[in-house]
Structure formats: C-alpha cells, structure tokens
C-alpha positions in Angstrom: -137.3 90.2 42.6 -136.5 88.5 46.1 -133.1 88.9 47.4 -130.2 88.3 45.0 -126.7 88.0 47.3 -124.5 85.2 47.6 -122.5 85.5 51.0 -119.2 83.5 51.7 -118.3 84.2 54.9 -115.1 82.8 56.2 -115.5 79.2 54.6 -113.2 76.6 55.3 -113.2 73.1 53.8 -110.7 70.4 54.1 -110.1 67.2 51.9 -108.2 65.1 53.9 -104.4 66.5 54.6 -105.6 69.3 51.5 -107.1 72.7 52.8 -109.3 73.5 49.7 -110.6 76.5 50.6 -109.2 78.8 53.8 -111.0 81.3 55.2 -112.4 82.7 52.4 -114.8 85.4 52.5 -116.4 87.4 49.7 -120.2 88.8 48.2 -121.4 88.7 44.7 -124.3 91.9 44.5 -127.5 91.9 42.8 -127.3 93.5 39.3 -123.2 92.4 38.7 -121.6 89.7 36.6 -118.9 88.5 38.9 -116.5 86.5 37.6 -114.7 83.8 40.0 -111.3 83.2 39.3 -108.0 81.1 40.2 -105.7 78.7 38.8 -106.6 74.9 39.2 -106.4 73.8 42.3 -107.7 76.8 43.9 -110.4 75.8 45.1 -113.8 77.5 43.1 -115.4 74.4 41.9 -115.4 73.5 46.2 -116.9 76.6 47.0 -119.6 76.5 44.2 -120.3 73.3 45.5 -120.5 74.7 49.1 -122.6 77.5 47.7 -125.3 74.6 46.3 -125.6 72.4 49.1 -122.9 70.0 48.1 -120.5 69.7 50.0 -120.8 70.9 54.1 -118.5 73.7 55.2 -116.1 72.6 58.1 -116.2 76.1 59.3 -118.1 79.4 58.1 -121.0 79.3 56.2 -122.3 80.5 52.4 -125.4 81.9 52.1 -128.2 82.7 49.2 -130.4 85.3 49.4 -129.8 85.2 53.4 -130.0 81.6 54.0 -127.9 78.1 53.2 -129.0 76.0 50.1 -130.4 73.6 52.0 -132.9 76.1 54.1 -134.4 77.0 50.4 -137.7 75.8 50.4 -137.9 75.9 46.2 -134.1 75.7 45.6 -135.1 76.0 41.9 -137.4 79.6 42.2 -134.0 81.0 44.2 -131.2 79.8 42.4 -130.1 78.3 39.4 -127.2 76.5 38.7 -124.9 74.8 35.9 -121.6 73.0 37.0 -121.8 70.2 34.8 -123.0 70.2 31.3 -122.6 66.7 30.7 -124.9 65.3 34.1 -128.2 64.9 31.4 -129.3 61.1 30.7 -128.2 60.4 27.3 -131.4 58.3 26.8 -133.4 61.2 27.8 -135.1 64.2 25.4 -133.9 67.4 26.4 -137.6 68.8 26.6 -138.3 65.7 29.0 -135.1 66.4 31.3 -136.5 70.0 31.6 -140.2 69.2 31.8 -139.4 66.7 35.2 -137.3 69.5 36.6 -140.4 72.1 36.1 -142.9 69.2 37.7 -140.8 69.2 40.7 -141.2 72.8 41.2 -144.8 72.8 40.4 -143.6 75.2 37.2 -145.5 74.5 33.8 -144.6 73.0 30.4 -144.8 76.3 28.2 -142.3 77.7 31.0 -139.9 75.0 29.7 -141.0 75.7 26.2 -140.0 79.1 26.8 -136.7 78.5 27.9 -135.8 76.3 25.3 -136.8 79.5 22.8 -134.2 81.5 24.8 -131.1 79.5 24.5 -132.0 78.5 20.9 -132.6 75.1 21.6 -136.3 74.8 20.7 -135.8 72.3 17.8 -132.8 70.0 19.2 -134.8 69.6 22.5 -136.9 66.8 20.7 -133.8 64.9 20.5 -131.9 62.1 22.7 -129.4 64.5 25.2 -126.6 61.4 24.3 -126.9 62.8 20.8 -125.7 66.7 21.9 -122.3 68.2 21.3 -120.8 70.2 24.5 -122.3 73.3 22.9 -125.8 71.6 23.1 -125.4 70.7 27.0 -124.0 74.0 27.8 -127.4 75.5 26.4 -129.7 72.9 28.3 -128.1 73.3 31.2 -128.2 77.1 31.2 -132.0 76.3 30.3 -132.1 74.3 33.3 -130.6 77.1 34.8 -133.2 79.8 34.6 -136.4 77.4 34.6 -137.3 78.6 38.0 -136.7 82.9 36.8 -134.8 82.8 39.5 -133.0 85.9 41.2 -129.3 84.0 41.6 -127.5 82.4 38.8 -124.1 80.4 39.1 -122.1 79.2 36.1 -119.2 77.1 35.9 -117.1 77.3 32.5 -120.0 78.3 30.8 -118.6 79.4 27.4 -117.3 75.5 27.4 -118.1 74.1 23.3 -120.0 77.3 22.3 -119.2 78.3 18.9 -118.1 81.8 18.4 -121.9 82.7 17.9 -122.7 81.0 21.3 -120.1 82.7 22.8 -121.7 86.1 21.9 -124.5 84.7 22.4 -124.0 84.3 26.1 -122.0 87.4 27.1 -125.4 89.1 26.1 -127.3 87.2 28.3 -125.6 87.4 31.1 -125.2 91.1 31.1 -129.0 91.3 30.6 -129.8 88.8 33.7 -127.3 90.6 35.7 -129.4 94.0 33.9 -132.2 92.6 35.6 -131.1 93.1 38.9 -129.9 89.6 39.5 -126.5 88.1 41.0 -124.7 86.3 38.3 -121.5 84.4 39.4 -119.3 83.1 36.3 -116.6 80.9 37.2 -114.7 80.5 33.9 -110.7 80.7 33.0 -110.9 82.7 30.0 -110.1 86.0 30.8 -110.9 87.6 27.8 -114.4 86.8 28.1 -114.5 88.2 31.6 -113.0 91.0 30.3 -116.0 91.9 28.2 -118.7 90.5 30.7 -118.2 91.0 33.7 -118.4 93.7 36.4 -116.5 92.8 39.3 -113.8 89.9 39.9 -113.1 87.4 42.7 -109.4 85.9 42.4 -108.9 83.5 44.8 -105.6 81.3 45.1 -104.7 78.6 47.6 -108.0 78.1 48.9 -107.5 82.2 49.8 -108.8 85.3 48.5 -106.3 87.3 46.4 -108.6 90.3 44.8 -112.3 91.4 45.3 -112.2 94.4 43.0 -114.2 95.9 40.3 -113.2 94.4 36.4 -111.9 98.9 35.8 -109.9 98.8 39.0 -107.8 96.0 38.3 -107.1 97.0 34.8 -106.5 100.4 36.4 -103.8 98.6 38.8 -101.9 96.3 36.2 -101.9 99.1 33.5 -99.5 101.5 36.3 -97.9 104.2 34.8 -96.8 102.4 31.9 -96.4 104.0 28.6 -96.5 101.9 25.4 -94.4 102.9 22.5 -94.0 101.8 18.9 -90.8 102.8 16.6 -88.5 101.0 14.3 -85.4 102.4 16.2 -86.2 100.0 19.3 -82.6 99.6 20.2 -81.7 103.2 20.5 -84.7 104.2 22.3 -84.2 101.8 24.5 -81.0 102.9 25.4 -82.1 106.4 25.2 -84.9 105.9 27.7 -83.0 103.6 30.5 -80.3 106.5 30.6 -83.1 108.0 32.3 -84.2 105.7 34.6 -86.6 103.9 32.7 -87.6 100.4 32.6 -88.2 99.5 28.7 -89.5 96.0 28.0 -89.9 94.8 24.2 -93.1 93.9 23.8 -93.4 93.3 20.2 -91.2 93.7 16.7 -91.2 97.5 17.1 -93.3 97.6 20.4 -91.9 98.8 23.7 -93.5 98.9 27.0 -92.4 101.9 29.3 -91.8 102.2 33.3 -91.0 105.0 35.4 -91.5 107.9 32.5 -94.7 109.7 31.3 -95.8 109.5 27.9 -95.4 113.2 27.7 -91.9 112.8 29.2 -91.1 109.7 27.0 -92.2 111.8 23.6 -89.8 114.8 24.5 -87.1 112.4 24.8 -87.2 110.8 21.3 -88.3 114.1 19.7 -85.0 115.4 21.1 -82.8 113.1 20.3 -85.2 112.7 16.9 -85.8 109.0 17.3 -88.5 108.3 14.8 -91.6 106.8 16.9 -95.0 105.8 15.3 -97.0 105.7 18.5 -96.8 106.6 22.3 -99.3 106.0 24.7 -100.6 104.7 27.9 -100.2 100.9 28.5 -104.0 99.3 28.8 -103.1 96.2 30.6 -105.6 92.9 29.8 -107.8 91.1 32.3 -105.2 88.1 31.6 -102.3 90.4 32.2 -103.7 91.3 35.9 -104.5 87.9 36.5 -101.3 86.4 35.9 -100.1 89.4 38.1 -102.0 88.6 40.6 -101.8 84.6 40.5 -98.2 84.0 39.9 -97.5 82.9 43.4 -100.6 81.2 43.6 -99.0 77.5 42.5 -101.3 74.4 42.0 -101.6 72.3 45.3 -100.6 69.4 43.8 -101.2 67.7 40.6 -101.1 64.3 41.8 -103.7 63.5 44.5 -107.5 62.9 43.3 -108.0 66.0 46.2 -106.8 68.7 43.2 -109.9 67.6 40.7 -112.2 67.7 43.2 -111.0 71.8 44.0 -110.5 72.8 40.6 
C-alpha cells in the first residue's frame, strides 16, 4: 500500500474577520483510526476541506501521502472521502452514481458491485438515491469512499442515520481498514463511539490544536487519581473523607467520586469508622468526560455569522 499520512502543517485559513483555523498542525499514521474532534465552530469541517482540495490554505499547507490534493494524479486510488451524505442526485441509481465515479478512474463495474456487497447496499443500489434515508447515503457515500482501495480514508459524521446495526456495523470496518495499514481520519461528535473505535485523538478548539494524544492516554489523564465509591451512608462519608483533605463529589444516588486519597487509603477510612461501602475503586473517566475537560474553554466563535457553518 502507497503511502498512507495526512500532514497538517501549520494551516491557517481566514473567512473574512473569522480565523477558522490558526496554526494548526497535526499527523494522522498509517494503521490508526484517528478521530478529529472540537466543538462547532472549531474549525474541522475547514480543515477537511483544506485536506481535499477545497478550500486553499492562506498559510501552511496539508498534505496526503506527501503531496497536496490537487498534485494527486488519481485523487480517487489515494484517497477517499465522505463529507456529505446527502450530495447524490436524487434522480440518479445508486449503482449509476458509483459506476460514473469508477469510469472516471478507469476502475470497473464489478469493482462497484463489490463495494456495494461491503456496505450492504447491493439490493437498494437499483433504486433512485432521492428515495434513501440518511442511513442509505451514509453507506453510498462510504461506498464511494473506498471505490478507488485507497490507502487514506476521511469521514465526516459518519455514524450520521445508521441504525444501531449500522453503527456496529461501521466501527468494525473502520478498525479493519485502519488493520489494513491505512490512515483513517473520523471526524464525528459522538464520543462514545470514538471511544470504542478509535486509536488516537485530535481535539482542536478555536481554530487551535488542544490534544494530539493516544485514545488510553487521555482516558489515563481525565481518570487522575480519582477513586470512585459506592455506599448508602453518602453523607457521612463524605464528611468523613473531606476531614482528610479529600475532594468528594456525588456522582450518583449512592455514588461518590474521590480526589486527593487512594482507594486503599479511602477503604481504611470507612472500615474504621465502619461506614458501610458496596464498592471502591479507581475512577475510569469517559472519552466524553476528557473531552469536555479539555474543551470547556474552547467556546463557539459565534453563532450568528454564516462564517460558523462553514467551520463546523
């Protein structure tokens, strides 16, 4: 497989008086699901759009497989790409919106035909795209997608209208593309699915980046030394535990999450003052819980010029 890296080095694009993305530098690996990250107005759908040839950088550059989008001589073979499910002719067969992409890269029919097969849309591929629900265009477009095989893949919202078996679905196949030694960049806002897909993450926020860490380290880094703790005497183990010098936050009917003790430390404590306790333990943060973390100070631009849907 040729070479599967997407470079952003030090990009920069302005929007009129909005700075949509500033300075922002970062590399998704061959063999990873990365997952691209930030809250609206951040800026990813701009840089995705940089990435593809869409919109021109006003300073740095981002690069596939070495060179810009536009240098590709069979864009298709070298990268594919879904950022809109819903740009398909509505009077058009999904087999015939494939089968003109394949004749412009010289690829055959039974390569479309075998596409199709893979994102289970063999039988509605006969049918008028106008007549497909969101699921239906999120599979054709991740059919257009890998037509070419090729060694770079980059999704936007992906799990957008797929059913719960869809959604499965997909979080197997992109581990298995990126198991094939290719880049796979997932820009997406659910968390959770991240959680379970991919490898590494790139936060970005104001147009900057915030993280470029591995999925473990940041979970590492947002769990702390936090204990979690379950017992239906919350109130006096709270007070037991912040008389020494613990942070106790209530998490839950009889849940209590536990700063600045050990979990060793925190069980000697209620076994001595024999505070019943069902459960102690270290704190596993979520993907969702580091992200807010990490965003919080990372506020929309602004919600009211046409300038913020464009950087989503």
């Amino acid at each position: 497989m040729s070479d599967a890296t997407i470079e952003v080095r030090n990009l920069r694009k302005r929007f009129g008086r909005t700075l949509a993305v500033d300075g922002l530098s970062f590399t998704v690996e061959p063999g990873t699901v990365t997952g691209f990250v930030g809250p609206n107005g951040a800026g990813k759908s701009t840089t995705l759009r940089t990435i593809l040839g869409l919109d021109a950088p006003d300073e740095g550059e981002a690069l596939v497989g070495g060179r810009p989008y536009h240098a590709l001589r069979t864009p298709l073979l070298e990268v594919g790409a879904l950022l809109d499910a819903a740009a398909l002719h509505p009077g058009r067969k999904g087999r015939d919106h494939l089968r003109w992409l394949a004749h412009s890269h010289g690829l055959s029919t039974h390569r479309v035909d075998n596409v199709l097969d893979q994102v289970g849309m063999t039988g509605a591929a006969r049918r008028r795209a106008g007549g497909y629900s969101l699921g239906m265009r999120q599979r054709l477009g991740i059919a257009a997608a890998l037509l070419g095989d090729p060694p770079v893949l980059i999704l936007d919202e992906p799990v957008n209208g797929l059913d719960p078996e869809g959604i499965q679905w997909i979080r197997g196949l992109l581990r298995r593309l990126a198991a094939e030694g290719r880049a796979v960049l997932v820009s997406s806002h659910l968390m959770s699915e991240l959680e379970d897909t991919a490898d590494h993450l790139v936060v970005i926020g104001r147009g900057r980046l915030i993280a470029d860490r591995t999925v473990a380290d940041l979970l590492a880094a947002a769990s702390g030394d936090r204990v979690a703790l379950r017992t239906d005497a919350r109130t006096q183990a709270m007070e037991l535990l912040a008389r020494e010098g613990a942070t106790v936050a209530v998490t839950g009917r009889d849940a209590l999450t536990v700063t600045g003790l050990t979990a060793r430390r925190t069980v000697e404590l209620l076994t001595a003052a024999e505070i019943p306790f069902a459960e102690v333990g270290a704190h596993r943060a979520t993907l969702e819980e580091a992200y807010m973390e990490l965003t919080r100070d990372a506020a929309e631009f602004s919600s009211t010029t046409a300038a913020d849907e464009v950087t989503r």
